[in-house]
ZAKOL-492520 format. One line per field, with one value per residue (C-alpha): residue number from 1; residue in three letters; y, z, x. Coordinates in steps of 0.5 Angstrom, whole numbers, padded with zeros to 4 digits. Layout:
N
num	NUM,...
residuo	ALA,...
north	Y,...
up	Z,...
east	X,...
//
This chain:
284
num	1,2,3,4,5,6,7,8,9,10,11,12,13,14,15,16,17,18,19,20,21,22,23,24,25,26,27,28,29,30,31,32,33,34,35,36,37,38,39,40,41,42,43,44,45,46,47,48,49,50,51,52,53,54,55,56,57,58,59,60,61,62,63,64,65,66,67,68,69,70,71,72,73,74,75,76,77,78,79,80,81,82,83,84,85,86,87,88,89,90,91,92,93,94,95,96,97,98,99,100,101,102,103,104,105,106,107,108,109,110,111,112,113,114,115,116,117,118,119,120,121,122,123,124,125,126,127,128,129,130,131,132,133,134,135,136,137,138,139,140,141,142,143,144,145,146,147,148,149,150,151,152,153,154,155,156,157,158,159,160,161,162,163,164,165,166,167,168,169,170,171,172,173,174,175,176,177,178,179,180,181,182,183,184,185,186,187,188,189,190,191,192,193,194,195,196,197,198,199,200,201,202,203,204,205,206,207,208,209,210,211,212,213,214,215,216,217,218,219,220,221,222,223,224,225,226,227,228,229,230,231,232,233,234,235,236,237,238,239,240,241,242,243,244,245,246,247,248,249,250,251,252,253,254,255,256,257,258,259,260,261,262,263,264,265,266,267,268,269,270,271,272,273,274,275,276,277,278,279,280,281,282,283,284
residuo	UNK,UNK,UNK,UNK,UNK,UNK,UNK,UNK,UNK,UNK,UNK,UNK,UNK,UNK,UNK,UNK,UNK,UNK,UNK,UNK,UNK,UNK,UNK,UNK,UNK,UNK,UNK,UNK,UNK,UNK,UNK,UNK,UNK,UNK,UNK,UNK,UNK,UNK,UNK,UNK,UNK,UNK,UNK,UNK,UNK,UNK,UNK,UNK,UNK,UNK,UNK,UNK,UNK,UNK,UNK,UNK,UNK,UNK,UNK,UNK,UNK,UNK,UNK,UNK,UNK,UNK,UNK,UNK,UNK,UNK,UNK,UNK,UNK,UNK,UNK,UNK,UNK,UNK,UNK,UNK,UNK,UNK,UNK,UNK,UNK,UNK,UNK,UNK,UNK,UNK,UNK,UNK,UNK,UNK,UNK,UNK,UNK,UNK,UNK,UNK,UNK,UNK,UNK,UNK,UNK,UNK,UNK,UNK,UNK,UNK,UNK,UNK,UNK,UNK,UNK,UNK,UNK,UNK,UNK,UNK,UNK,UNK,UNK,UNK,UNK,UNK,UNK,UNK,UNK,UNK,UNK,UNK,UNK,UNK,UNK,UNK,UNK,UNK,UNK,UNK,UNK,UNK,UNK,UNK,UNK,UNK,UNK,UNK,UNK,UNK,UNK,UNK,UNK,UNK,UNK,UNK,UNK,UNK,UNK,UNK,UNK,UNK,UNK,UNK,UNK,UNK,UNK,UNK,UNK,UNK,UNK,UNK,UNK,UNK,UNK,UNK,UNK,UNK,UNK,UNK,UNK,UNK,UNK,UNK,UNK,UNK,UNK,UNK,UNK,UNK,UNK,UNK,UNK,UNK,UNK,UNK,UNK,UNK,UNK,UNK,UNK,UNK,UNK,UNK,UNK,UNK,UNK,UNK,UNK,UNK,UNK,UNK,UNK,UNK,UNK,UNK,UNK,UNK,UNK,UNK,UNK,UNK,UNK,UNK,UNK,UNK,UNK,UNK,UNK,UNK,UNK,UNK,UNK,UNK,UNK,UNK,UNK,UNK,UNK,UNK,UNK,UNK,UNK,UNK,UNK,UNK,UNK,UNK,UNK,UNK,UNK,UNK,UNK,UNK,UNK,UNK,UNK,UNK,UNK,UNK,UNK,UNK,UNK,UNK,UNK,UNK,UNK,UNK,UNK,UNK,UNK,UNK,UNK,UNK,UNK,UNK,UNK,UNK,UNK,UNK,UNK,UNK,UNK,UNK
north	-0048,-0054,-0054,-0056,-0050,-0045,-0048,-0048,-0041,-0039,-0042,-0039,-0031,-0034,-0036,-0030,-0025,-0028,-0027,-0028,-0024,-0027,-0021,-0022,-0028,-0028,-0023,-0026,-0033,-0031,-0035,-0033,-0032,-0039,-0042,-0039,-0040,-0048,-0048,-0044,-0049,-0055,-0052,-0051,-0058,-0060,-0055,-0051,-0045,-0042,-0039,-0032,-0026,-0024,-0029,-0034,-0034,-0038,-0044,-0041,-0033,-0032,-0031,-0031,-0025,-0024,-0023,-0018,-0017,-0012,-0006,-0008,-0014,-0010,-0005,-0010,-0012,-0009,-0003,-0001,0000,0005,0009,0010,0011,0015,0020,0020,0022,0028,0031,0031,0035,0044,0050,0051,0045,0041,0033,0027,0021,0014,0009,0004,0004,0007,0013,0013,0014,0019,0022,0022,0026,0031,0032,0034,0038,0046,0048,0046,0050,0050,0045,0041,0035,0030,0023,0017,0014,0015,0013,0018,0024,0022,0023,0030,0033,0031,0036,0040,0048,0050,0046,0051,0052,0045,0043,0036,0033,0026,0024,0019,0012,0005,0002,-0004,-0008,-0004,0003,0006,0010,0007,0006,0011,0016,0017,0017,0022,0027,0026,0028,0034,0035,0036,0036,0037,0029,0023,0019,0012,0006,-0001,-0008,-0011,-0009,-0012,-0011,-0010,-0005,-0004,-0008,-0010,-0015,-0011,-0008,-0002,0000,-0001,0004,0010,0009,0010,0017,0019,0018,0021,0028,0029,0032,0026,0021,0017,0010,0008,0001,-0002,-0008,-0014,-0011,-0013,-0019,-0019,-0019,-0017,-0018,-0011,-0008,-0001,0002,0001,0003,0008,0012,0013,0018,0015,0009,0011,0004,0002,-0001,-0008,-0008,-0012,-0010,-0013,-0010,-0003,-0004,-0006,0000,0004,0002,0005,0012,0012,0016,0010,0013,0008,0009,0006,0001,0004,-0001,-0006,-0006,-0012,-0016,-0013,-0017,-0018,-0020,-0026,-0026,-0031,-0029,0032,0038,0040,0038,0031,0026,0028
up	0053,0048,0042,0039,0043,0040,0033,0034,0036,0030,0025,0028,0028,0021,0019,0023,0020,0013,0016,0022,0023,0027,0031,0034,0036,0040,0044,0044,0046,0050,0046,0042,0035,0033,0037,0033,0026,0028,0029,0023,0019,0022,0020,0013,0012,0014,0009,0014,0012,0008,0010,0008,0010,0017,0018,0015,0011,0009,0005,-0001,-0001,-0008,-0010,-0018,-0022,-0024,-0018,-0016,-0009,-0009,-0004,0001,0003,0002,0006,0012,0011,0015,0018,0023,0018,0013,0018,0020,0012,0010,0017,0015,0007,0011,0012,0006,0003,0003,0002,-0006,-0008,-0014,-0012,-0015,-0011,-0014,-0013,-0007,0001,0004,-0001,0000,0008,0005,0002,0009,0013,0008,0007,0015,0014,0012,0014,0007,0003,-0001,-0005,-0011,-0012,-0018,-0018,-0022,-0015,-0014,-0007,-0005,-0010,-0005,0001,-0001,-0004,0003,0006,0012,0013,0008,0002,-0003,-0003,-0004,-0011,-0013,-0020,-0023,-0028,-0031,-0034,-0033,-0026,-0023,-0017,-0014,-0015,-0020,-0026,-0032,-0039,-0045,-0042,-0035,-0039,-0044,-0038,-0034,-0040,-0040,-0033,-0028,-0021,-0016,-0013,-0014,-0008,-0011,-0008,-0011,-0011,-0011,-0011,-0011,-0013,-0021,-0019,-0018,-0021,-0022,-0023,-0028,-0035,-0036,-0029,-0030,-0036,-0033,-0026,-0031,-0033,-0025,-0025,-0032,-0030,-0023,-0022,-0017,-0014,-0007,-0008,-0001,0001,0007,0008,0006,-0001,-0001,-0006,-0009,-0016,-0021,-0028,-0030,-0029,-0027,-0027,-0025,-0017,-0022,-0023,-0015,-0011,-0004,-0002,0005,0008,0015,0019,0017,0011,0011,0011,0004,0001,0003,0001,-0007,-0006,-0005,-0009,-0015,-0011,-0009,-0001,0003,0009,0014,0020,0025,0026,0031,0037,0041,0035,0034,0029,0023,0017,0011,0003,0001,-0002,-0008,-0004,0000,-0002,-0009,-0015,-0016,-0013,-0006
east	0002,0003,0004,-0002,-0006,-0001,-0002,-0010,-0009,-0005,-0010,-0015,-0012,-0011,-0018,-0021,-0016,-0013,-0006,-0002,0005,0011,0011,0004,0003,0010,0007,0000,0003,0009,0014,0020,0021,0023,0018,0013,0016,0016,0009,0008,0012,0009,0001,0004,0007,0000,-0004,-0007,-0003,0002,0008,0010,0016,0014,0008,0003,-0003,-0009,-0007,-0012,-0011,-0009,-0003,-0001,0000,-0007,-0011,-0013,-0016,-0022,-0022,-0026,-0021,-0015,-0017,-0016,-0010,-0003,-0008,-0003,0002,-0002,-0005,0002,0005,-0002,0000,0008,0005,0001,0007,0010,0004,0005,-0001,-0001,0001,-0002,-0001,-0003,-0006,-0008,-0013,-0011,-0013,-0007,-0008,-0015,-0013,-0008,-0015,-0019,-0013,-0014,-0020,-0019,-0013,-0015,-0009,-0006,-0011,-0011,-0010,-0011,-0012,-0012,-0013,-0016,-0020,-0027,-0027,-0022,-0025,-0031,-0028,-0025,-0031,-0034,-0028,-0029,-0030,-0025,-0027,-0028,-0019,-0019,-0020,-0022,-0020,-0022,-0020,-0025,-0024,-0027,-0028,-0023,-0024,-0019,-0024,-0020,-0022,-0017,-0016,-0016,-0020,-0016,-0009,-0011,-0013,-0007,-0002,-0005,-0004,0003,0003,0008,0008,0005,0002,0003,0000,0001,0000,0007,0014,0020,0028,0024,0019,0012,0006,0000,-0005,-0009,-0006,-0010,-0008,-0001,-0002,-0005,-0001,0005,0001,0000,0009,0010,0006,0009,0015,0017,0014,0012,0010,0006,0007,0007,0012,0008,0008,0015,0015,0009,0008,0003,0002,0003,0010,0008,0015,0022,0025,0029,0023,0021,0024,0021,0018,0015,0014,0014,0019,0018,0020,0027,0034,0035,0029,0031,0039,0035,0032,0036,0041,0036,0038,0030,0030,0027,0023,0020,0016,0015,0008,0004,0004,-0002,-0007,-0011,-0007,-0005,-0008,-0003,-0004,0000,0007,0010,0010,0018,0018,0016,0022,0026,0030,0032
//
């Protein structure tokens, strides 16, 4: 294949998809590693894509702090990996637990396995996410041991329920964790396009004994406007296996537990956002 036929058919992943990663196109294409990234250097130097870690992205997909994807876009975005994070959180989740899960697409997964789950009832369940309440009141056999609570608030693109009226009823909550999705994080923290989001996810970690931030990958070096804590306030990051080596050493260097898992294999590709791109009780 030449290289023009390769670069076309990476645009085209790129336009259909949002994204293309690295992985993917090496073996949709045949070719190695580097043979991809030279194409994917020279469709950025031509202004058709953006490169990013692990892949590329279309040229216009937002990046500054303060854009905030609604759930519809995110929701397409590194699908094989939050099925996988979401399934590796499941696990995590006892009988008799209270826990908390907040707005976001990997949580709203987190949501759907546990509304087909009656083997953990019963549960209570408080989260600041309307979709996600949604799913759960819509559980399987068994749902009156299953506990709903929803904290109220002003609706964000992300379909997070935030502001005053959310934080208030979440200090005066506790729960033995919380399921933490995010927009971006990097060896700083977590953060968020969106002020008030930030505050009442700030609410989420303060009332639970500890704390799971699920994030795949490609969340890695993204940064929103609004820091919502520092890694010293997470005992796990659950992520799957493409989070970087350096990513996982400035994690763990906080004394947060990194739990990878691996990504699920022959899936359609997997879309990515762009980038600048356990038990009840405390840190394992």
């Amino acid at each position: 294949m030449l290289a023009s036929q390769r670069q076309e058919h990476i645009l085209g992943v790129v336009r259909a998809h949002g994204a293309a990663r690295v992985a993917d196109l090496v073996t949709a294409l045949d070719v190695s590693d580097m043979t991809v990234r030279r194409d994917i250097a020279e469709l950025a130097r031509a202004g058709l894509v953006r490169r990013v870690h692990g892949g590329a992205v279309a040229p216009d997909a937002g990046g500054r702090p303060t854009d905030e994807p609604g759930f519809e876009a995110k929701r397409a975005w590194a699908q094989r990996e939050k099925h996988a994070i979401a399934q590796a959180a499941l696990a995590s989740v006892e009988p008799g637990q209270a826990i908390a899960l907040s707005a976001g697409t990997t949580t709203h997964l987190l949501a759907e396995l546990l509304a087909a789950a009656p083997a953990l009832r019963p549960l209570t369940v408080v989260t600041n996410s309307v979709g996600a309440a949604d799913v759960l009141h819509h559980a399987a056999p068994g749902a009156d041991r299953l506990e709903v609570i929803l904290t109220g608030g002003v609706r964000t693109p992300s379909d997070a329920l935030v502001g005053p009226v959310a934080d208030t009823a979440l200090a005066h909550l506790r729960v033995d964790r919380a399921y933490l999705g995010v927009h971006g994080l990097d060896a700083d923290g977590l953060t968020t396009p969106n002020l008030a989001e930030a505050a009442t996810n700030r609410a989420l970690i303060a009332c639970a004994a500890a704390t799971t931030v699920v994030a795949d990958h490609s969340k890695w070096g993204v940064t929103g406007l609004a820091r919502i804590a520092t890694l010293d306030e997470v005992d796990v990051l659950l992520s799957d296996d493409g989070l970087p080596a350096d990513a996982r050493t400035a994690v763990a260097a906080h004394g947060t537990r990194v739990q990878l898992v691996p990504a699920p294999a022959g899936a359609p590709a997997a879309p990515a956002p762009p980038t600048p791109q356990q038990p009840t009780g405390g840190r394992p």
